[in-house]
C-alpha positions as CSV (number, residue, x, y, z in Angstrom):
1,X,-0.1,21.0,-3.0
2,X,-2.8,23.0,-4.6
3,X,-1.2,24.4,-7.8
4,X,-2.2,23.8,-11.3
5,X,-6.2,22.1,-11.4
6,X,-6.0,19.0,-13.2
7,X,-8.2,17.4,-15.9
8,X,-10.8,15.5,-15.2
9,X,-9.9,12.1,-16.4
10,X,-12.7,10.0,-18.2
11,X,-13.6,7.1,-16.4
12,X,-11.5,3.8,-16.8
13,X,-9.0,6.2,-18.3
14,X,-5.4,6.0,-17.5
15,X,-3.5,9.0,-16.4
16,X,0.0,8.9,-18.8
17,X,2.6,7.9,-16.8
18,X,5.2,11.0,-16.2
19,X,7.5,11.8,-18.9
20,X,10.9,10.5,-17.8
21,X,13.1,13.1,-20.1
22,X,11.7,15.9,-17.7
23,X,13.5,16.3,-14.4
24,X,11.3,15.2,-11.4
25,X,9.2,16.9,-9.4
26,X,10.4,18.1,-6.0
27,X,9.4,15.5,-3.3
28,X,10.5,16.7,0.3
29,X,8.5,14.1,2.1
30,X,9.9,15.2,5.6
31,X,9.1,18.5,5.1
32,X,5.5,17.4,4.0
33,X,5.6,15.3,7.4
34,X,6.2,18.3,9.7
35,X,3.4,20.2,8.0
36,X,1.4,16.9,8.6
37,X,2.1,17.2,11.9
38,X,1.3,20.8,12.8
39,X,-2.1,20.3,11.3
40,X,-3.0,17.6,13.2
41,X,-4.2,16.6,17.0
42,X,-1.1,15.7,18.1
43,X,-2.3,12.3,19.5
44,X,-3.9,12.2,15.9
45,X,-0.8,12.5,14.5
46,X,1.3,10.2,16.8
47,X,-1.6,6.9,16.0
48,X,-0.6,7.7,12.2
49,X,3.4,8.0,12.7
50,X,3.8,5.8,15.3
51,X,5.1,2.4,15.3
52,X,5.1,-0.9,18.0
53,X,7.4,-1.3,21.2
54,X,10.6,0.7,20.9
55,X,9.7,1.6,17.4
56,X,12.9,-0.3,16.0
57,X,11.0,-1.7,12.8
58,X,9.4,1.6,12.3
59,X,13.1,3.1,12.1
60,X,14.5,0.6,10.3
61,X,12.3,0.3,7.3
62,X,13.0,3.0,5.0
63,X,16.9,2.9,5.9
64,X,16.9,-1.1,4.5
65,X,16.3,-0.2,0.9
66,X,19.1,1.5,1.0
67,X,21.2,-1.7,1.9
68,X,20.8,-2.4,-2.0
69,X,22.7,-0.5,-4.6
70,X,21.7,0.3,-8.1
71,X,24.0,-1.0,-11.0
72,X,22.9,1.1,-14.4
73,X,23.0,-0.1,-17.5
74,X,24.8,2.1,-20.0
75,X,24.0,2.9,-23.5
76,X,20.9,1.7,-23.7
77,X,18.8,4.3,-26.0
78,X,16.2,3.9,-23.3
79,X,13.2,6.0,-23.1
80,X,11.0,4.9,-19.9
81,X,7.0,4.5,-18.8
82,X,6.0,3.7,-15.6
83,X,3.1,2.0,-17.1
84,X,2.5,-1.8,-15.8
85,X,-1.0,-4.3,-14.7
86,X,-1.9,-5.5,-11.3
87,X,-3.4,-8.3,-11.6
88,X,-4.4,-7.5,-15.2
89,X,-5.9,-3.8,-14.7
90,X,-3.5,-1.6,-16.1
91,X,-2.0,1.4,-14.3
92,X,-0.2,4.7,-15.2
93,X,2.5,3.5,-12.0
94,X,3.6,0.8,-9.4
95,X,3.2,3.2,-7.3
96,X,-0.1,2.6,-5.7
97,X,-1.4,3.6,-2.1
98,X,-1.6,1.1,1.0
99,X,-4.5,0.6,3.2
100,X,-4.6,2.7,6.4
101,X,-7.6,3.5,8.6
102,X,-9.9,6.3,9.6
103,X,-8.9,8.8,7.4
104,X,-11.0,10.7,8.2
105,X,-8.8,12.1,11.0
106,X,-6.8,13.3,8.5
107,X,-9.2,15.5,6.2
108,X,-12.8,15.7,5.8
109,X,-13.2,13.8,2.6
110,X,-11.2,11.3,4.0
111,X,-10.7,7.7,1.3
112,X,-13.4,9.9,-0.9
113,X,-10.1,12.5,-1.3
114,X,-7.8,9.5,-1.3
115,X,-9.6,7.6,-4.2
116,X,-9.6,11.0,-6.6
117,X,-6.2,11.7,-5.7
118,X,-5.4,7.9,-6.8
119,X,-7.6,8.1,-10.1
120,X,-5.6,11.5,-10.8
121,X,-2.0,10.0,-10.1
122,X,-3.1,6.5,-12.4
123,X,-2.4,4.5,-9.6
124,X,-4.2,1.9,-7.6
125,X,-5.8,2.5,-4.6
126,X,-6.3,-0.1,-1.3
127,X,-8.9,0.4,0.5
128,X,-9.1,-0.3,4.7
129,X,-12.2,-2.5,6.2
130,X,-11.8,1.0,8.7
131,X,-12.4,3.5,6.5
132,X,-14.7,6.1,7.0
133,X,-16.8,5.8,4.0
134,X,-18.4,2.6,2.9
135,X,-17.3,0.3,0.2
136,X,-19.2,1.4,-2.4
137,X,-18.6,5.1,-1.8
138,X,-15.5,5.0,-2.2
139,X,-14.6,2.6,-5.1
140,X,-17.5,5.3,-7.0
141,X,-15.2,8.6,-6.0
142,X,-12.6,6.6,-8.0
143,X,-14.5,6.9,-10.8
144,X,-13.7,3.4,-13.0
145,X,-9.9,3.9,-11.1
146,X,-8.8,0.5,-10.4
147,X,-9.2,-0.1,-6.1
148,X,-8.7,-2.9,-3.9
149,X,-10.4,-3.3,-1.0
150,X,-8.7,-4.8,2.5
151,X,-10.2,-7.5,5.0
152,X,-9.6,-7.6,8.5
153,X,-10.4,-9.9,10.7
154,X,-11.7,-8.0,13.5
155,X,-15.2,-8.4,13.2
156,X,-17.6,-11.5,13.2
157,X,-17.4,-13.5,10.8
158,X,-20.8,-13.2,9.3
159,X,-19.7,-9.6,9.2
160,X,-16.7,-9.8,7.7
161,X,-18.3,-12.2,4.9
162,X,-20.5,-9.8,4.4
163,X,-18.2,-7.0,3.6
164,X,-15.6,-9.7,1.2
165,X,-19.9,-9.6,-0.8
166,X,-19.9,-6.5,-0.9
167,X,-16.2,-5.6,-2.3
168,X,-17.1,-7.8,-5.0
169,X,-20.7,-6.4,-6.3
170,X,-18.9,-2.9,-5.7
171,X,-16.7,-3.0,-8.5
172,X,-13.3,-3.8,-6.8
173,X,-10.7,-5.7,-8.5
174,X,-9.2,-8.2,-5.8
175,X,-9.5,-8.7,-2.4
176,X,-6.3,-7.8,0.1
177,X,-6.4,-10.3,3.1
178,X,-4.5,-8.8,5.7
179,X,-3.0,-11.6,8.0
180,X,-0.4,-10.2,10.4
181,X,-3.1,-8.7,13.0
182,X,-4.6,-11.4,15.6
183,X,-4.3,-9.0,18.4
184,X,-3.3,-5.2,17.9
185,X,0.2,-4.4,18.1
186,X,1.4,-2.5,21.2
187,X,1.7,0.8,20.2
188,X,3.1,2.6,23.2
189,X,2.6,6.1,21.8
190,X,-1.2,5.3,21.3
191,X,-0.8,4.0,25.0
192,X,0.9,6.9,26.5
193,X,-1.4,9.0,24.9
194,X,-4.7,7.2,25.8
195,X,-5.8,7.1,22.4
196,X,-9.2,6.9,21.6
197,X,-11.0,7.7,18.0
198,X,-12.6,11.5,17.7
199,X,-16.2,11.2,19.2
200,X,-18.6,10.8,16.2
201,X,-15.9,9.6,13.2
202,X,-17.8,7.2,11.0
203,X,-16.6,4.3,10.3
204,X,-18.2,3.2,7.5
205,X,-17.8,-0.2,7.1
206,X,-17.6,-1.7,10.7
207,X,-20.8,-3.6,12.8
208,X,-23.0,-1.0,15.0
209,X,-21.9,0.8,17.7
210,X,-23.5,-1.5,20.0
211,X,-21.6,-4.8,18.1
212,X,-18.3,-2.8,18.1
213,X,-15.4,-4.0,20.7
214,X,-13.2,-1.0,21.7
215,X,-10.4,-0.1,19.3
216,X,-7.4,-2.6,21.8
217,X,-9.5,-4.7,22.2
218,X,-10.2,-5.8,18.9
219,X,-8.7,-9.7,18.2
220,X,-8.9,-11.7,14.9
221,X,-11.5,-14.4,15.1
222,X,-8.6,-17.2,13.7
223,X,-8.3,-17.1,9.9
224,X,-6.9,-20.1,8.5
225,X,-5.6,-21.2,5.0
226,X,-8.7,-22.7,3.9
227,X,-10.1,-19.2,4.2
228,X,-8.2,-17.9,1.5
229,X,-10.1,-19.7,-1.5
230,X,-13.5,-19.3,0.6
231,X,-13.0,-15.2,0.3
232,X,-12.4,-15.8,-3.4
233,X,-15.6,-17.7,-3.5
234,X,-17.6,-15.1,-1.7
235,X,-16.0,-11.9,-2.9
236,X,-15.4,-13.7,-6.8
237,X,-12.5,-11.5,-6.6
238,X,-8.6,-12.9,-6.3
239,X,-7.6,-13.0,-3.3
240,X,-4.0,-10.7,-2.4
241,X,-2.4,-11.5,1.0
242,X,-0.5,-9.2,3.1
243,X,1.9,-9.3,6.0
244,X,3.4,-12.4,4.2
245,X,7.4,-12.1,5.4
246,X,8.5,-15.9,5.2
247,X,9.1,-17.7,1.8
248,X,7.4,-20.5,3.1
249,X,4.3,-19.2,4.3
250,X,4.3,-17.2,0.9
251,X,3.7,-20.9,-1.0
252,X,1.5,-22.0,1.5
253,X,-0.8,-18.8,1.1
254,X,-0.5,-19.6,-3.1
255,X,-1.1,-23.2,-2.7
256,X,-4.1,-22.0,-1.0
257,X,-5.7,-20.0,-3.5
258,X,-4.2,-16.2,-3.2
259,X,-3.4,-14.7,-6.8
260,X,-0.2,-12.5,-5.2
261,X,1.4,-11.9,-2.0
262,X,2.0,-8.4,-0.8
263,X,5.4,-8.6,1.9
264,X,4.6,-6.3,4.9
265,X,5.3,-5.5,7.8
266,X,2.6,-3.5,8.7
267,X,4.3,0.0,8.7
268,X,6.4,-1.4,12.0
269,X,3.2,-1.4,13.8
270,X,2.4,-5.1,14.7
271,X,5.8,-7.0,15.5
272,X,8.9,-5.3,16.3
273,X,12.5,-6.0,15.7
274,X,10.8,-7.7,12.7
275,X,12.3,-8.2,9.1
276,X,12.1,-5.4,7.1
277,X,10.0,-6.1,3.6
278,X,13.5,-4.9,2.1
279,X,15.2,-8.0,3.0
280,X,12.4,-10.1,3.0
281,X,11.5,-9.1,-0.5
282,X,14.4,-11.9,-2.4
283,X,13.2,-14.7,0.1
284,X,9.5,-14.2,-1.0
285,X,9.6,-13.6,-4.7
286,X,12.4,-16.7,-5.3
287,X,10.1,-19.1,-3.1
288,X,6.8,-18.2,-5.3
289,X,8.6,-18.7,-8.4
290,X,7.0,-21.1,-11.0
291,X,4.0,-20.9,-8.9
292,X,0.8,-20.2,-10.7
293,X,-2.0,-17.9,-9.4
294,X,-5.6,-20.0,-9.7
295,X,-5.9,-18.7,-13.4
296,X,-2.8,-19.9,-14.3
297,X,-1.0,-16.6,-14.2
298,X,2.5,-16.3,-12.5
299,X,2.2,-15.0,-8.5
300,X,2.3,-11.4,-8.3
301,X,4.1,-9.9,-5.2
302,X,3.8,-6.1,-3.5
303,X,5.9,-5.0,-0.9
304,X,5.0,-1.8,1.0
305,X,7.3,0.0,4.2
306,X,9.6,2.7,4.0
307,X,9.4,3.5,0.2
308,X,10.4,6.9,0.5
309,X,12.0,7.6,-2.9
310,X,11.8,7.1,-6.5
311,X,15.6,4.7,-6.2
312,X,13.4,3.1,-3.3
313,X,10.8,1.7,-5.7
314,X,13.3,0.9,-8.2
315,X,15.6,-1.2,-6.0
316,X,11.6,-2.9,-5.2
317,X,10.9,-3.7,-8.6
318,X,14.4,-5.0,-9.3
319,X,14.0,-7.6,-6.1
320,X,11.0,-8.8,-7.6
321,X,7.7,-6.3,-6.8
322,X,5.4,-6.0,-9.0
323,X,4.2,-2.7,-7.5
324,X,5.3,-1.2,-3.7
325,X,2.6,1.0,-1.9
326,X,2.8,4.1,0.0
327,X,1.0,4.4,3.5
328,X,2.1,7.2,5.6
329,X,3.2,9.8,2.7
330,X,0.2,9.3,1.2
331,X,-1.4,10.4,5.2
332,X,0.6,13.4,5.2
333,X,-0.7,14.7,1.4
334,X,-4.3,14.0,2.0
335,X,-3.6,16.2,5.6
336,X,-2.1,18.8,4.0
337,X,-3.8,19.0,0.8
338,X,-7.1,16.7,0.2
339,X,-6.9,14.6,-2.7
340,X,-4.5,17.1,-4.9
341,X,-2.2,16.2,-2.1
342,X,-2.0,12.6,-2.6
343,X,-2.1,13.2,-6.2
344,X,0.8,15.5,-5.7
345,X,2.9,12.4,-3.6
346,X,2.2,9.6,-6.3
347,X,3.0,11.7,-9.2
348,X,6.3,12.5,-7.5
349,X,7.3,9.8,-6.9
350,X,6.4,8.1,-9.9
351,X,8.3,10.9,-11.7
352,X,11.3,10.3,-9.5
353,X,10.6,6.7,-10.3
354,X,10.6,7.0,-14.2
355,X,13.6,9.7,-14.0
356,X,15.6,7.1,-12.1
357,X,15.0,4.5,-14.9
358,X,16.0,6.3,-17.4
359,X,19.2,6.9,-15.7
360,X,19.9,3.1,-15.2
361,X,18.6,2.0,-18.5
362,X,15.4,0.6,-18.0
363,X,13.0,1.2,-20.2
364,X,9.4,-0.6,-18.4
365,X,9.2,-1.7,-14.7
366,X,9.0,-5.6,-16.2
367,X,12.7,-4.2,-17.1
368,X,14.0,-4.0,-13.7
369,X,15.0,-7.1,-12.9
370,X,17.4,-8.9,-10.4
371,X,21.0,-7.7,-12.3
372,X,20.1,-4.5,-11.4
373,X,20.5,-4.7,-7.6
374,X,23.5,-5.5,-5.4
375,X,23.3,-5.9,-1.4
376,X,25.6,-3.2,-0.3
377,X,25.4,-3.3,3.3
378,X,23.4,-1.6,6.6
379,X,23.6,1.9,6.7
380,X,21.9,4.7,9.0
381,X,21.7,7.2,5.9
């Protein structure tokens, strides 16, 4: 992971997106998993991997996108760039990094590592309400990098207002809703472990000590719809929510205000035997179609869980993603190499990505589109 030292990029300046002629770089994700884990506290490393009840969703995730099978297009003359907008800031990649708490556990720098490693890679960073930095340090280690910043609903309101303020005056370009939390999912290796967060890890961005409910015990406070277009109000930021699985609560969130809809299922950690975001994907992005965002753009939608390869994303973008987001590989490079690490995990996929395109005649990620994808069937490859 530590290689070659990269060039500072200016900021607001786009990394160029990975030239697709080349072949792509070597991404053994596994491998970069077992190194993960000897490096960390093994109960550490368990609260990152883990998943909820028998870990079924967990499993099942990554194996789902490959349920769909790739039909290339021939003859083509394609030359490819990864290059696309979220929500109108332009990025080198879809590939962009999901929100996940205390990283601090993981290395030192923690989101500060994550964010550089984002701004290096071109990609679009998420930022957790539980990180270990605040707000504005991180989206200022991004230096002009587009970030979003995540919500929970774990704190009091006033609170959690407070924070949707901040996000906005910060610099951040939308504000990520996450809705598939009212209690904590039970996570039996955190429970068979007796998990608790490393004495003295700062985090950042939640209430004092005194203010704080334990870590299980934490419960969301009952978000409703109306609460989308009230964070927009606050934050002056569009409004992105994820853990959307269902078609129809997709509409209902857009009719409500959100600018895009990110399908989740929270890295199997919340609900198991749940849909995976692979199959959910088609039911979301057809039932959103021909609705408008509140400035009259078409509804974006993300999709994160179990994007594991380059083919992965593809078969993504082809259902209807705009961009899919990486959690847990993106915790395993920032353990085992800071924020080259994460750099090194974006840029390999997103070379994997554009070399992939090439190969199935696509020459733009808007180019991926529903022709290119058929539903093979389960498999436990």
């Amino acid at each position: 992971m530590t290689g070659q030292t990269q060039r500072r990029r200016a900021p607001g300046e786009v990394a160029r997106p990975a030239d697709p002629t080349a072949p792509p770089p070597f991404l053994d994700l596994d491998d970069l998993e077992q190194r993960a884990r000897g490096l960390l506290d093994p109960a550490v490393f368990d609260y990152y991997a883990g998943g909820a009840g028998t870990e079924t969703s967990l499993a099942e995730a990554p194996v789902a996108w490959r349920t769909w099978r790739l039909r290339p297009r021939v003859l083509r003359g394609v030359t490819a760039t990864t290059a696309t907008t979220l929500l109108g800031s332009p990025v080198a990649t879809p590939v962009g990094v999901a929100p996940w708490a205390y990283q601090g556990m993981a290395h030192p720098d923690g989101e500060l590592a994550t964010a550089r490693g984002a701004a290096t890679a071109g990609a679009l960073m998420c930022v957790s309400t539980s990180a270990t930095h605040t707000v504005e340090e991180v989206v200022a280690a991004g230096a002009g990098s587009p970030a979003w910043f995540q919500l929970y609903a774990q704190h009091s309101p006033a609170h959690t207002d407070d924070l949707a303020r901040r996000a906005g005056d910060a610099g951040y370009r939308a504000l990520v809703l996450t809705v598939d939390l009212p209690v904590l999912g039970r996570r039996h290796r955190d429970l068979r472990n007796d998990f608790a967060l490393p004495a003295g890890l700062r985090m950042a961005n939640h209430p004092a000590p005194d203010d704080r409910p334990p870590l299980a015990a934490n419960e969301s406070p009952g978000w409703v719809l109306a609460d989308i277009a009230r964070f927009a109000e606050l934050s002056g930021l569009p409004v992105v929510v994820k853990g959307v699985l269902r078609g129809d609560d997709a509409v209902a969130c857009v009719q409500a205000g959100a600018s895009a809809v990110w399908v989740s299922a929270h890295g199997g950690r919340q609900v198991d035997l749940v849909v995976p975001s692979a199959h959910a994907l088609p039911e979301v992005v057809d039932a959103v179609r021909g609705e408008t965002a509140p400035d009259g753009s078409d509804v974006e939608v993300y999709a994160d869980g179990g994007v594991r390869t380059g083919s992965d994303a593809l078969v993504a973008l082809a259902l209807g993603a705009r961009a899919v987001f990486l959690g847990r590989p993106t915790t395993w490079g920032l353990t085992c190499g800071g924020a080259e690490g994460v750099a090194a995990v974006l840029t390999g996929l997103t070379g994997e990505l554009a070399h992939t395109m090439v190969l199935c005649g696509v020459a733009s990620p808007d180019g991926a589109t529903p022709d290119l994808v058929t539903r093979y069937g389960w498999t436990t490859r």
